[in-house]
C-alpha positions in Angstrom: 0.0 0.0 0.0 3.3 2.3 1.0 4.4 1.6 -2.4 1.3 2.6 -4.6 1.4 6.0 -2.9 5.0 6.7 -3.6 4.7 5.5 -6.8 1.6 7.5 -7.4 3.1 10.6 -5.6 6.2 10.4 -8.1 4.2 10.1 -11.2 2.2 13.0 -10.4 5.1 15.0 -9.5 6.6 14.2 -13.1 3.4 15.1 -14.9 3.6 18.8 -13.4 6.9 18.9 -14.3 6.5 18.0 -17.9 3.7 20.4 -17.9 5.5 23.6 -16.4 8.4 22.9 -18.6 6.4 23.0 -22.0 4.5 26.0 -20.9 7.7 27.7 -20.7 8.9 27.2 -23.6 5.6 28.7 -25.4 6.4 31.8 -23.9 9.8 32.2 -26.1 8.1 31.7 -28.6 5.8 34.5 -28.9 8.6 37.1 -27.6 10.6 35.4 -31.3 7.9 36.0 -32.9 7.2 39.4 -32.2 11.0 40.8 -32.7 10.5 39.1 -36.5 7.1 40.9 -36.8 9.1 44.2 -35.8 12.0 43.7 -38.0 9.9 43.1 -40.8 7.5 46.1 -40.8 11.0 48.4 -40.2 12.3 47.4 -43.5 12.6 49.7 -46.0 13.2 49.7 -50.2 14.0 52.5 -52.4 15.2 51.6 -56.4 18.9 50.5 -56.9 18.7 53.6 -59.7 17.5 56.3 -57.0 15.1 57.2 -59.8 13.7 59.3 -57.4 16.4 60.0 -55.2 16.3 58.9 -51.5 12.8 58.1 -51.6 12.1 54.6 -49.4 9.0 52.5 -49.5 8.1 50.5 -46.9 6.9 47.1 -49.1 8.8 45.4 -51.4 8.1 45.9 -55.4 8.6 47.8 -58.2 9.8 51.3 -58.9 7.0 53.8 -60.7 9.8 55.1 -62.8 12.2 52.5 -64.6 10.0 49.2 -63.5 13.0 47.6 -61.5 12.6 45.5 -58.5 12.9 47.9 -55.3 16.0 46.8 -53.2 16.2 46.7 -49.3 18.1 49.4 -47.7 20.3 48.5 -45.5 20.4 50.3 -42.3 23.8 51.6 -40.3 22.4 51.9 -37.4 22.1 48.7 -34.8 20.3 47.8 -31.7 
């Protein structure tokens, strides 16, 4: 009878575990997620030809002047 309960007791102890562990690890997740989302909507593209000068778009595409793919700028600036 002694050993049902410990065995019972230590099963139970490892299912909590298992479950507090995986919950954790859904919360790094998100916080991932979130600095991709943010990276992303920073970006910015102007035309490789600067058909209109320094003027930056914030989706990727086409420039109205010469028709060439809009390139991403990259940024000197770090966080």
């Amino acid at each position: 009878m002694k050993m049902k309960k410990q065995i019972i007791t230590i099963t139970l102890l490892l299912t909590l575990t298992i479950f507090m562990t995986s919950c954790g690890g859904k919360n790094a997740d998100n916080k991932t997620d979130k600095t991709t989302t943010e990276q992303t909507e920073n970006q910015k593209y102007q035309c490789p030809m600067k058909c209109e000068g320094e003027k930056t778009y914030d989706k990727q595409g086409k420039c109205p002047v010469c028709n060439m793919d809009l390139e991403q700028v990259k940024s000197n600036t770090s966080k």
